[in-house]
N, C-alpha and C positions, 0 to 999 in steps of 0.2 A: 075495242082495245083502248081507246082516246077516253073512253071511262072510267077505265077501271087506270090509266095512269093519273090520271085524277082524282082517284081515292085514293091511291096510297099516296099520293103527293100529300092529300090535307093529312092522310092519320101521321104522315113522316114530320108532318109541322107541329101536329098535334102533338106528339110525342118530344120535339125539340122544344115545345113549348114547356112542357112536361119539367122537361131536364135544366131549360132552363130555371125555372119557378127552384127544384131544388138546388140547385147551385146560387140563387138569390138570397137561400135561406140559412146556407151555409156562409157567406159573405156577409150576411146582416148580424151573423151571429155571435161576433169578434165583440168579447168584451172589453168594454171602456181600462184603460189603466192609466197610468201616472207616468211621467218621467219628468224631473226637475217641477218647475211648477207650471207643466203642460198639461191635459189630457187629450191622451190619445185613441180616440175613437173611430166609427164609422166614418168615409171608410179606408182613413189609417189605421193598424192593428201595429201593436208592437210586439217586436220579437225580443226572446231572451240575447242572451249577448255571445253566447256561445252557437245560436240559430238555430236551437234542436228543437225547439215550438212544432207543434204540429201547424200549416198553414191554415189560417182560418179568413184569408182577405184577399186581395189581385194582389199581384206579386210588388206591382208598378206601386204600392201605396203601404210597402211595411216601413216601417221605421225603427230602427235603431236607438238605444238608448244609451250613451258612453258617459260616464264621469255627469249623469244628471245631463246632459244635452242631448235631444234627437236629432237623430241625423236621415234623411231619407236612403235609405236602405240601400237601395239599388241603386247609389250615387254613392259609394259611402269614398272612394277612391276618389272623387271628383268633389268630395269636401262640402256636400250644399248640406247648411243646418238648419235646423225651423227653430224660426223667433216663435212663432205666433200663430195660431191655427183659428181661421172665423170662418166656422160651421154654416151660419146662415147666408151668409156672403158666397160661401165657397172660393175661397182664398187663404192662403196662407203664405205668412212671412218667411222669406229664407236670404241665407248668406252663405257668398262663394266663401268659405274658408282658405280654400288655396291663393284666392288671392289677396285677401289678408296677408299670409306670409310671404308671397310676392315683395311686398310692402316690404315687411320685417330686413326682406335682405338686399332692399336698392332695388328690386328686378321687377319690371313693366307688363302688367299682363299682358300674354299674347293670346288666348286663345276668346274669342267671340262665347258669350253668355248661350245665345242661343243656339250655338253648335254644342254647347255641351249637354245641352237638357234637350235636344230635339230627337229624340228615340224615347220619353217618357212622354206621359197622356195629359201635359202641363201647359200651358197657356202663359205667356208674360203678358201680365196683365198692361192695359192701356194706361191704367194710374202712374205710372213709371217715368221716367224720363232716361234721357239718353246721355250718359255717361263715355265722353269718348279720348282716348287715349293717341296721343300720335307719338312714335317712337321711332330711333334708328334715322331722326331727321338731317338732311345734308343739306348745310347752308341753315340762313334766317326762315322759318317757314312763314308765307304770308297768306293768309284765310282772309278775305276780307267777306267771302260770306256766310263765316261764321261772327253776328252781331255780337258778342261778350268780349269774345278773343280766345287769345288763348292765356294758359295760365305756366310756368313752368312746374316741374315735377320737382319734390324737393330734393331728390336727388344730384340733380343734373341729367348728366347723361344725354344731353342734346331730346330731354324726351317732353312732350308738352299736355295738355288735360284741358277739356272743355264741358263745359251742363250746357247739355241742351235744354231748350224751354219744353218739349214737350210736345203732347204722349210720344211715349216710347214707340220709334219707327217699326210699326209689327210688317213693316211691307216689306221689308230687308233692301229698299233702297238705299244706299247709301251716299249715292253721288253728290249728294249736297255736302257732303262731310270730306270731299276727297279733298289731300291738301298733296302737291304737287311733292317732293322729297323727301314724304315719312312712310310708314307704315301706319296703320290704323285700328284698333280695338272700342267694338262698342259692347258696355256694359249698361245693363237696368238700374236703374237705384229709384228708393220711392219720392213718389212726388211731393208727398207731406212733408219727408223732411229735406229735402233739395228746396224747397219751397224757402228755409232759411240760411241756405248754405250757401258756400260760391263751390267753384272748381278747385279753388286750393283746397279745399275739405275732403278732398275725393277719399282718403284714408277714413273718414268718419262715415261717409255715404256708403262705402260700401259694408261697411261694418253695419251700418239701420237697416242694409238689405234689401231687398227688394222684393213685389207681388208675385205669387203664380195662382193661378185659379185651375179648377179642376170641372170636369163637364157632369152634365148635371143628370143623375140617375134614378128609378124613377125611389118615389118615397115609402113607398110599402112594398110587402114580397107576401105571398099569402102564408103563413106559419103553422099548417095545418100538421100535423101529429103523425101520422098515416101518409108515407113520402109513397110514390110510384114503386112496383118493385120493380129493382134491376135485372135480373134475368129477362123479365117478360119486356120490360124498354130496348135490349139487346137482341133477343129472338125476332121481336117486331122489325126493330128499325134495318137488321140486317134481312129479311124478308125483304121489307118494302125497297134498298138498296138493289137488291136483286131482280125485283120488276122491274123499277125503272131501269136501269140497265137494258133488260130486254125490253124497253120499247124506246128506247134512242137507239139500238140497234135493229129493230123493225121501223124506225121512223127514218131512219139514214139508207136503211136499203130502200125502201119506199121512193124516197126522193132523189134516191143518186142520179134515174134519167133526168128529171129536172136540173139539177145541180151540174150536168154536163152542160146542158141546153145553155146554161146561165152563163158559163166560165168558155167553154169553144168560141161563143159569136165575139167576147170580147176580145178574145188573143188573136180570133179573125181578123177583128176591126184592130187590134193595134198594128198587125202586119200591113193590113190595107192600107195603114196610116201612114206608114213608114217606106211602105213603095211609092205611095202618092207622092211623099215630099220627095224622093229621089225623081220621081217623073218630071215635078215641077220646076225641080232645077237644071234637069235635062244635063249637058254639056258642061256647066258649071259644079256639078258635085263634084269631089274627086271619086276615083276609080274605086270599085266595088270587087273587092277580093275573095275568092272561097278560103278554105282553113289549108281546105289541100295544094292550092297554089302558093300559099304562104312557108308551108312545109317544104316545098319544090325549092323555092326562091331561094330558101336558108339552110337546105341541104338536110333539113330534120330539125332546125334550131341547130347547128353546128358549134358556129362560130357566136359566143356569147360575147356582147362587147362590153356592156355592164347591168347594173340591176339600181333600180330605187324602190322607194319605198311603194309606187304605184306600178308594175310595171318589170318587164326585165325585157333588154335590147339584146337583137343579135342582126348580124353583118348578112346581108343576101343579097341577090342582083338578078335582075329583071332579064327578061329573054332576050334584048339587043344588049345586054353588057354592062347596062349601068347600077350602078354599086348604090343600093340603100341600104336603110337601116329600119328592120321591125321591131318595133314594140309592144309584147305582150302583154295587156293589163292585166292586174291581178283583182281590183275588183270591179264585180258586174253588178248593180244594182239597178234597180228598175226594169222593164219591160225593153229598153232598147230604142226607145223614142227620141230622149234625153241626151243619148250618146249619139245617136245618130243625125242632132240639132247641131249639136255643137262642133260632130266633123265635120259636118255641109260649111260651120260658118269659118270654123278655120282654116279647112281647105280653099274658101274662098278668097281666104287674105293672100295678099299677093306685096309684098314689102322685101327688100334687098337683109334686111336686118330681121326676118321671121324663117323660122326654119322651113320650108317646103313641105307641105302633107300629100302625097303621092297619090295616096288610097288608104282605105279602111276595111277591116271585118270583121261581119256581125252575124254569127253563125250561135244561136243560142244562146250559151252563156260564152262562147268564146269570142273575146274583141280585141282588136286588133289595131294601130294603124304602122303607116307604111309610110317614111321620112327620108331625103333625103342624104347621102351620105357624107358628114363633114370627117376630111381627113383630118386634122390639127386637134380632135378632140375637145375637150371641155377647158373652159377658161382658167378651172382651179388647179391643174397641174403646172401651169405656166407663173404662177404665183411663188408656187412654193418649192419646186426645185431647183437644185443646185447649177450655178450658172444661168440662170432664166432670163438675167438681164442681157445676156447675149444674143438670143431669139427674140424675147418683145421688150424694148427701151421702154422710157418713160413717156416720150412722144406716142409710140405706137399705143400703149396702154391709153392714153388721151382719146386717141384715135377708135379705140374697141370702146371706150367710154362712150365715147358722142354719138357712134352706133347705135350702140344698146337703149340710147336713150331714143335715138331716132325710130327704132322699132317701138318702143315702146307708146310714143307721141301716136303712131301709126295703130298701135292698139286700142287707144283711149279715145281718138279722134276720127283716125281715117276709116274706118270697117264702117261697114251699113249698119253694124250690132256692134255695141260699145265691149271689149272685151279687156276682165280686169285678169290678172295670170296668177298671183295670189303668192309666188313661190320663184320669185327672181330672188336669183342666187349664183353663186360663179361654176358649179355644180349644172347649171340649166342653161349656160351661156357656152353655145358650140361655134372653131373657128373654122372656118372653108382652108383650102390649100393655101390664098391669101391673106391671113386672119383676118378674112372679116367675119367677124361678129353675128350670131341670129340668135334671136330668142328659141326655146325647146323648151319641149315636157310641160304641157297645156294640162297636165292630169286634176290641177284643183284650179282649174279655169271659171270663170264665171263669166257669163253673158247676159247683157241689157242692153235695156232701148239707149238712143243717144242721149232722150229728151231726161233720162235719169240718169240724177250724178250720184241718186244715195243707192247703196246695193245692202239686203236684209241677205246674212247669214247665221247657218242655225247655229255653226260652233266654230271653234278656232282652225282656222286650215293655217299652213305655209311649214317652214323650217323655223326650231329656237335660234334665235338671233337675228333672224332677218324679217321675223312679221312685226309689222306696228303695231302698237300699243292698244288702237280701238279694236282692233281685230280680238284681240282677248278679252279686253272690257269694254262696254260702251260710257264709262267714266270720260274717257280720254275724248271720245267723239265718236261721227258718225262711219262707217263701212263706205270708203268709195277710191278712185283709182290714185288717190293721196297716199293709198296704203300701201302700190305700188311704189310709188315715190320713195316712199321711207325703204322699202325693201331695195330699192334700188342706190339710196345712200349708203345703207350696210354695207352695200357689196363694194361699191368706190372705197369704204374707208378699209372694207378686208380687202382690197389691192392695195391700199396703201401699207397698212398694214402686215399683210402676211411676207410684200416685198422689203420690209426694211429689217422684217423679224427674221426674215429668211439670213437678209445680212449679218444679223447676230447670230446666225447659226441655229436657231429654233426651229425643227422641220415638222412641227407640228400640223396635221392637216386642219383645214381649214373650217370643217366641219364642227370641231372641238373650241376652234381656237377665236374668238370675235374679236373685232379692234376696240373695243372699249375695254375690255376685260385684257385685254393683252397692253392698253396707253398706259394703264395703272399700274398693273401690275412688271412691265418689264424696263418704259422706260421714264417712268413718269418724273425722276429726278431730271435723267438730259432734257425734257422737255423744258422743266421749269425754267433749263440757262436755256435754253436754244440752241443746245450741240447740235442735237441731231437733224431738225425741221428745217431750219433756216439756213444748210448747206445743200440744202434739194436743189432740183430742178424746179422752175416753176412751173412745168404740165404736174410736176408731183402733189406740189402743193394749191394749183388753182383744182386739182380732184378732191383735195382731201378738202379745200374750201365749198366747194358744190356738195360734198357727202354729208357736211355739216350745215347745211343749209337742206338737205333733204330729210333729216332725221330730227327735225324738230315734233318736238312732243304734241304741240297743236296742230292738226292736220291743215288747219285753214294759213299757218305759216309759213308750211311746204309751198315749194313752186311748182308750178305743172310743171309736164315732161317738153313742153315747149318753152320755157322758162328756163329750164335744164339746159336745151340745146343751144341757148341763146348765151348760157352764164359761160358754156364751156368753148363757145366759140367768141367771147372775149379773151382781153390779157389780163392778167392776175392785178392789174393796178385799176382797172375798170369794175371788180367787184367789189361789192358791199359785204362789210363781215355781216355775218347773222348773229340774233341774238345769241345768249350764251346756252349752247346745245345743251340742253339737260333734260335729260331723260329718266325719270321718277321710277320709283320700284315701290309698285303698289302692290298693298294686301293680292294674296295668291287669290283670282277669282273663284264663288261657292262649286262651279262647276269641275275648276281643278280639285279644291278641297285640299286637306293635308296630305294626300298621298300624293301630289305634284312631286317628283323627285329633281328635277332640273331646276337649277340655280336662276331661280328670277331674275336677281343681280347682275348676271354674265349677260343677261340677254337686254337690260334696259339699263345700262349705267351709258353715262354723257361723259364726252372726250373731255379731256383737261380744261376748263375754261383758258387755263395758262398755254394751250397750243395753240389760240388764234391771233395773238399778235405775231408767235413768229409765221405764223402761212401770210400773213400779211404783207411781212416782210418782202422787198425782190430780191 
């Protein structure tokens, strides 16, 4: 059987071999023509203008011919023109047209060179240089490691233009280009003639266009008279599709006892694994729940108290009477190792200001844990409702501050496993009957050793508005509990915030609503006099001094959460203003891409520079 899958394997190659050879022949067959004073040959083919040419070339390589200019075909929307075609090189000259008239009308390209050509079979070639654009700048931009400078756009527009020396970045690094309050576009231009140009030229440069090269095919195709017939190549190859078929279906039944053998001992050994580690912590894991005592607890899931995006809680109580809260995750990922690591280590923490983790369950794909019950609910309803100041003052708020920060110190420091929460927000901050304060919802937790302060994640976790900046790009810096820090400044300035917006009558929740995007946009005139700020309290304003000291764009600026404790347990005349908060809105990163629909803006714009003399202020 193992043999004869083996001959039809070679005659089914023999045959793609076949098909390939006439489709090479077909391809090679495209005769040479003309457009303006180009020719367009192998393996460019030009089509008529109207497109009714019968196809004689790859789709990726026709060309258009408008008013004597070609234009590469399958770009024709995206404007790239061919200067210049060098057959033996395998390269050819082209130019963004659209951004040409960019130019024409004052307006800054935004979109990246090589996002527009990265779906064709084209190469930017390394002759290139780097063409780079900053726009939408706020304030003076200062590059100092960009050796040239920068140059202005003749426009205005606050927008600025650099040449870089060279070859063009094909790594798509860009962090040496990043300048701290613009946006950014890199475009190719050629190095020939950048070679005599500056940055103010950029309108000439990009007009000389720049290289793409194409990959290299082989140079003959056999052009034999007498093609394969088609019939007999389709009877064949659908034949031999049908053996083989039936012997992955004798080869799969054949090994399925193996293929048990292989997959049972491993799911053995992860269970085995995962009992162990509960053995070895004996008395310190928390409690190990079935699905059906969970169901008992909550009455069926009765009482739903809320839901996020990991997750949905509902109200239950234990056999002597005490009132928790379950939360069902919603996703299960992995073997259950992983989840079962990380509630050993949180159930272990043991901090006045950390929510209690009761027990856990891990019943196949359903997982579970089991938390204490805080009557007072989450921190973001006492923000934004009406009369709030009458329930929590400005002291008390102070006071759930210095909390939150003390749990959090406790996270970074005190645990035997350094744990970073990823997703502090006032949403995740629960009060006991006496508001105090604990952190909750560990769902994009991450755990490390002590002896490490940098933490590798694959993608962006937390809430728009409250994750820092490195967390999305590693431009800004490195992944570590600084990230915390900054999320935990957001949240100080949305209490500041959402309690003064509240004053004005805005009952916007908190979720929508950020204090930066809310200082600009609601009171950014009274700030300029100092109506509003410099009538506070000073717990109001030594918070909103700590939250701008916590959401500094450099992570190594940030204070630790001990630093935190220490700033908030001074008086407003013993702190240092920090430099001036500013928080850049960089190019949306390639993993968001253009389809990012959340306003970058709202989530990294920096408080008034002109609101820190009046917090200064007593």
């Amino acid at each position: 059987m193992l043999h004869t899958c083996l001959l039809l394997w070679i005659l089914a190659s023999s045959l793609q071999d076949s098909r390939t050879t006439s489709m090479a022949q077909e391809t090679a067959s495209c005769p040479p023509k003309a457009c303006g004073n180009l020719t367009i040959s192998d393996p460019f083919w030009l089509v008529q203008e109207q497109g009714m040419e019968t196809p004689c070339g790859l789709i990726d390589y026709q060309v258009y011919c408008y008013n004597n200019s070609p234009f590469l075909r399958s770009t024709i929307h995206d404007g790239f023109g061919i200067l210049n075609i060098f057959y033996k090189n395998r390269t050819f000259l082209t130019a963004d047209i659209n951004k040409m008239e960019d130019f024409s009308r004052c307006q800054v390209p935004i979109t990246n060179t090589s996002f527009k050509i990265g779906f064709l079979p084209f190469n930017i070639s390394h002759a290139n240089r780097d063409l780079l654009f900053f726009y939408d700048c706020v304030g003076n931009p200062v590059a100092p490691q960009l050796r040239h400078g920068l140059v202005p756009m003749h426009c205005g527009n606050n927008s600025f233009v650099h040449l870089g020396r060279g070859p063009y970045n094909a790594s798509h690094d860009y962090g040496e280009y990043f300048i701290e309050g613009c946006k950014t576009t890199l475009v190719p231009v050629l190095g020939a003639s950048a070679k005599t140009a500056n940055a103010g030229d950029y309108e000439q440069l990009i007009r000389d266009g720049f290289l793409l090269s194409w990959p290299a095919v082989p140079d003959q195709f056999s052009r034999e008279d007498v093609r394969p017939n088609k019939k007999l190549i389709l009877i064949v190859s659908l034949a031999a599709t049908i053996s083989l078929l039936t012997c992955l279906v004798w080869g799969v039944h054949r090994q399925k006892q193996r293929i048990c053998l292989l997959i049972l001992p491993k799911q053995t050994g992860n269970k085995s694994s995962m009992e162990e580690m509960l053995r070895r912590y004996g008395s310190l894991a928390p409690k190990r729940y079935k699905y059906s005592e969970l169901k008992q607890m909550t009455s069926s899931f009765k009482d739903k108290l809320g839901e996020g995006g990991y997750g949905t809680v509902f109200r239950g109580s234990l056999q002597d009477g005490c009132v928790v809260a379950v939360k069902l995750l919603k996703v299960s990922k992995g073997n259950g190792e992983e989840f079962l690591n990380e509630a050993i280590s949180i159930g272990r923490t043991s901090h006045i200001n950390i929510v209690g983790l009761l027990g856990f369950c891990l019943e196949g794909v359903k997982r579970a844990l089991v938390y204490e019950y805080m009557a007072n609910g989450s921190l973001e309803k006492y923000i934004y409702i009406e009369n709030s100041d009458l329930v929590i003052g400005w002291d008390k708020l102070q006071q759930i501050a210095l909390g939150i920060a003390r749990g959090l110190e406790y996270l970074h420091q005190g645990c035997s496993t350094r744990i970073i929460h990823f997703d502090i927000k006032p949403q995740n901050i629960l009060l006991d009957q006496d508001f105090c304060p604990k952190i909750a919802d560990f769902g994009l937790a991450k755990l490390c050793h002590l002896k490490d302060s940098i933490l590798s994640v694959a993608e962006a976790r937390g809430t728009i508005g409250f994750i820092a900046p490195e967390v999305f790009s590693r431009g800004f810096g490195v992944v570590s509990t600084k990230s915390d820090v900054y999320s935990y400044g957001m949240m100080l300035l949305e209490m500041v915030g959402g309690r003064i917006n509240k004053e004005k009558g805005n009952t916007e929740s908190s979720s929508d609503l950020y204090f930066p995007n809310w200082i600009y946009d609601n009171i950014a005139e009274q700030v300029q006099s100092c109506e509003v700020i410099c009538d506070l309290e000073e717990a109001m304003r030594k918070i909103t001094l700590v939250g701008l000291w916590c959401i500094q764009t450099n992570p190594g600026n940030r204070p630790t959460m001990s630093k935190v404790i220490d700033m908030l347990e001074k008086r407003i005349n013993e702190l240092e203003m920090p430099p001036k908060p500013f928080l850049s809105c960089p190019s949306i990163p390639t993993s968001l891409s253009s389809h990012t629909s959340y306003d970058y803006r709202s989530s990294y714009c920096s408080a008034s520079p002109a609101l820190l003399p009046c917090i200064a202020q007593k």
